[in-house]
ZAVEX-495639 format. One line per 2 residues: number of its first residue (from 0); their letters; for each residue z, x, y of N, C-alpha, C. Coordinates in Angstrom, 1 decimal, decimal comma. Each point is the difference from the previous one (the first is absolute). Example, Ala and Ser with C-alpha at 12.3 -4.5 7.8 and 13.67 -1.06 7.14 Angstrom:
REM residues 2
0) AS) 7,8/13,2/-5,7/0,0/-0,9/1,2/0,0/0,9/1,2; -0,7/-0,4/1,1/0,0/0,9/1,1/0,8/-0,8/1,1
This chain:
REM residues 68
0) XX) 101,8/9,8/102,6/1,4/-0,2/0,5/0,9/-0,7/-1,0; 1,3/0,6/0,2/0,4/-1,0/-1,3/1,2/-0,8/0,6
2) XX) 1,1/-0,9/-0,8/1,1/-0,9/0,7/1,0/1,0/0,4; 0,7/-0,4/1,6/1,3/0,9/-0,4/1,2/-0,3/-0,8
4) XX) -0,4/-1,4/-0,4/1,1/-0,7/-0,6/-0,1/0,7/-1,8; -1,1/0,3/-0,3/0,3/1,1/-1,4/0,8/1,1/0,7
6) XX) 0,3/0,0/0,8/0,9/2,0/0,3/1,2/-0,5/-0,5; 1,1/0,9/-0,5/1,6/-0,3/0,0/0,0/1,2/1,1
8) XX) 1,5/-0,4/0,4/0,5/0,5/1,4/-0,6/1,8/0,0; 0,7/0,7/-1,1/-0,5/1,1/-0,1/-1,5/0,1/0,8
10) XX) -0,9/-0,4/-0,6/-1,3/0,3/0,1/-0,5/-0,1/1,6; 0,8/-1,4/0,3/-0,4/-0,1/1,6/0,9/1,2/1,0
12) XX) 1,1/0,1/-0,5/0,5/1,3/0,8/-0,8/1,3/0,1; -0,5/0,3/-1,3/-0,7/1,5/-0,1/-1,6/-0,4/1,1
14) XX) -0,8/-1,3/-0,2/-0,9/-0,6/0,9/0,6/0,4/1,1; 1,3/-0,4/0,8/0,5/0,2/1,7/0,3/1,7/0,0
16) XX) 0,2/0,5/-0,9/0,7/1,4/-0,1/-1,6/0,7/0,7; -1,0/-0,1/-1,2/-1,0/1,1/0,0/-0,9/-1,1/1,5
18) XX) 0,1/-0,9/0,8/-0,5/-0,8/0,8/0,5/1,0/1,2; 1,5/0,4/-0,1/0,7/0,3/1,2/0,7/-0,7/0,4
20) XX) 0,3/-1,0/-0,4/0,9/-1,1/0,5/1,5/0,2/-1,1; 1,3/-1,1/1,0/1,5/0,5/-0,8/-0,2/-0,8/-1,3
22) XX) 0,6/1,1/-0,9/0,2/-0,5/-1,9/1,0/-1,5/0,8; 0,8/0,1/0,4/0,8/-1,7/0,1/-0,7/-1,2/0,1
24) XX) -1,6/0,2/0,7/-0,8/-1,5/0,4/-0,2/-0,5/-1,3; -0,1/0,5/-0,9/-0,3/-0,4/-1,9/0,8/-1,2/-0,3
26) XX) 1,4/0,2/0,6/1,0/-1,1/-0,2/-0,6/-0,9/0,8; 0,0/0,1/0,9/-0,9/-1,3/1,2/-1,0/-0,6/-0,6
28) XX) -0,8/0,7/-0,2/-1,4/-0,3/-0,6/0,3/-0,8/-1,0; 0,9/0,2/-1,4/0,3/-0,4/-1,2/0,8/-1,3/0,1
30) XX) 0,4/-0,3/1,0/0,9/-1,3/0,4/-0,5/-0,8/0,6; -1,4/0,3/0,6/-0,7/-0,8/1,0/-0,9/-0,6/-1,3
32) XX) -0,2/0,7/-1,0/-1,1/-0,4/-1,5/1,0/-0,8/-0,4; 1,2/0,2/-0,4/0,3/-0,6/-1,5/1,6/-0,8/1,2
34) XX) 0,0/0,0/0,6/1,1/-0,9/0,5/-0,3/-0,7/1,3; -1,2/0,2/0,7/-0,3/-0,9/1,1/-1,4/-0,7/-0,6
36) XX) -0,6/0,8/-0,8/-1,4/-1,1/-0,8/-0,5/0,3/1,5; -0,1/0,8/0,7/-1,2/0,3/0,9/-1,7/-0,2/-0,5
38) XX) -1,0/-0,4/1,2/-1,3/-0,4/-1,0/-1,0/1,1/1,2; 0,4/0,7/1,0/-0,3/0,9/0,4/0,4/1,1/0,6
40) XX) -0,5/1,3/-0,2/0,6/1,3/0,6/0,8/-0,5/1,6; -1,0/-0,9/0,4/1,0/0,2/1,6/0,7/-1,4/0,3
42) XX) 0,6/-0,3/-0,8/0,7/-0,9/-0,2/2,0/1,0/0,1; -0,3/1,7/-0,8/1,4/0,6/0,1/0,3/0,5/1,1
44) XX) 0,3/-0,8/0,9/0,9/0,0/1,7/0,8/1,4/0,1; 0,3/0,4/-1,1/0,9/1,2/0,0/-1,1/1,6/0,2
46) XX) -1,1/-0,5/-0,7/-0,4/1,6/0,1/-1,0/0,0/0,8; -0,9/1,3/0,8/-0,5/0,5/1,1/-1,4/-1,2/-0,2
48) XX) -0,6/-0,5/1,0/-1,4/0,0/-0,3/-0,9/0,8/-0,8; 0,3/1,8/0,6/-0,6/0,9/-0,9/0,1/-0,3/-1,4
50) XX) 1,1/0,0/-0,4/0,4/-0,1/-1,6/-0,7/-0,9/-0,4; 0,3/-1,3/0,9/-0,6/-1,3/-1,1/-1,7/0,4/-0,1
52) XX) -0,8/0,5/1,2/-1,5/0,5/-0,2/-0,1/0,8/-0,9; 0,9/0,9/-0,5/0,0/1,1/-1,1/0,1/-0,6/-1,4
54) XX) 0,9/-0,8/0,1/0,1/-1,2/-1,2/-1,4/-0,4/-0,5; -0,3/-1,1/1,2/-1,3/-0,6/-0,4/-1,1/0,6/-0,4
56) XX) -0,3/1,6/0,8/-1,4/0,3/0,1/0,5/0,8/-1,6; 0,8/0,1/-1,1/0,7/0,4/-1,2/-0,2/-0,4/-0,9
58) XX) 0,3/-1,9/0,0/0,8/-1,1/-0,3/-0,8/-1,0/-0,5; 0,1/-1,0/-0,6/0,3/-1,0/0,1/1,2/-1,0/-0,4
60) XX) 0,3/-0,7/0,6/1,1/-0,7/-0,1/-0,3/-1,6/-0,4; 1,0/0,2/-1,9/-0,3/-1,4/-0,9/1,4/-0,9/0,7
62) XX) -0,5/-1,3/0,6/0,8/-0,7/0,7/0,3/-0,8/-1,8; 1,7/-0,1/-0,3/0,1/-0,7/-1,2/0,4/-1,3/0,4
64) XX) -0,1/-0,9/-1,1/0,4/-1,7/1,0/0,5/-0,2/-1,8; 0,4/-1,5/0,1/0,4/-1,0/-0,9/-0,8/-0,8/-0,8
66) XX) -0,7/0,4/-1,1/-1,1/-0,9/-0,3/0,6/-1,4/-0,2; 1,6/0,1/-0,7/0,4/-1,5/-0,3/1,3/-0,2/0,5
């Protein structure tokens, strides 16, 4: 399994495209990584249960922090 945090937006959209899910959740997804510092899939309030399970069972998600 690899990070979703390596995907750029692209990547995770074609991921929701060929999943079946809308190309727009990529934006969600991509802002919940890199502007909410989320540290788990079901922590994004915005997207379905399903989705976040499709995430995870995909996924893993690098929680980033502050070393200093």
């Amino acid at each position: 399994m690899q990070y979703i945090n390596d995907l750029n937006l692209s990547e995770i959209a074609a991921f929701l495209r060929a999943a079946g899910e809308k190309p727009f959740r990529a934006k969600q997804i991509y802002a919940w990584l890199w502007q909410k510092n989320v540290a788990s899939f079901q922590e994004m309030s915005n997207l379905s249960v399903s989705l976040r399970n499709l995430l995870s069972s995909h996924y893993h998600l690098r929680h980033l922090s502050i070393s200093k």
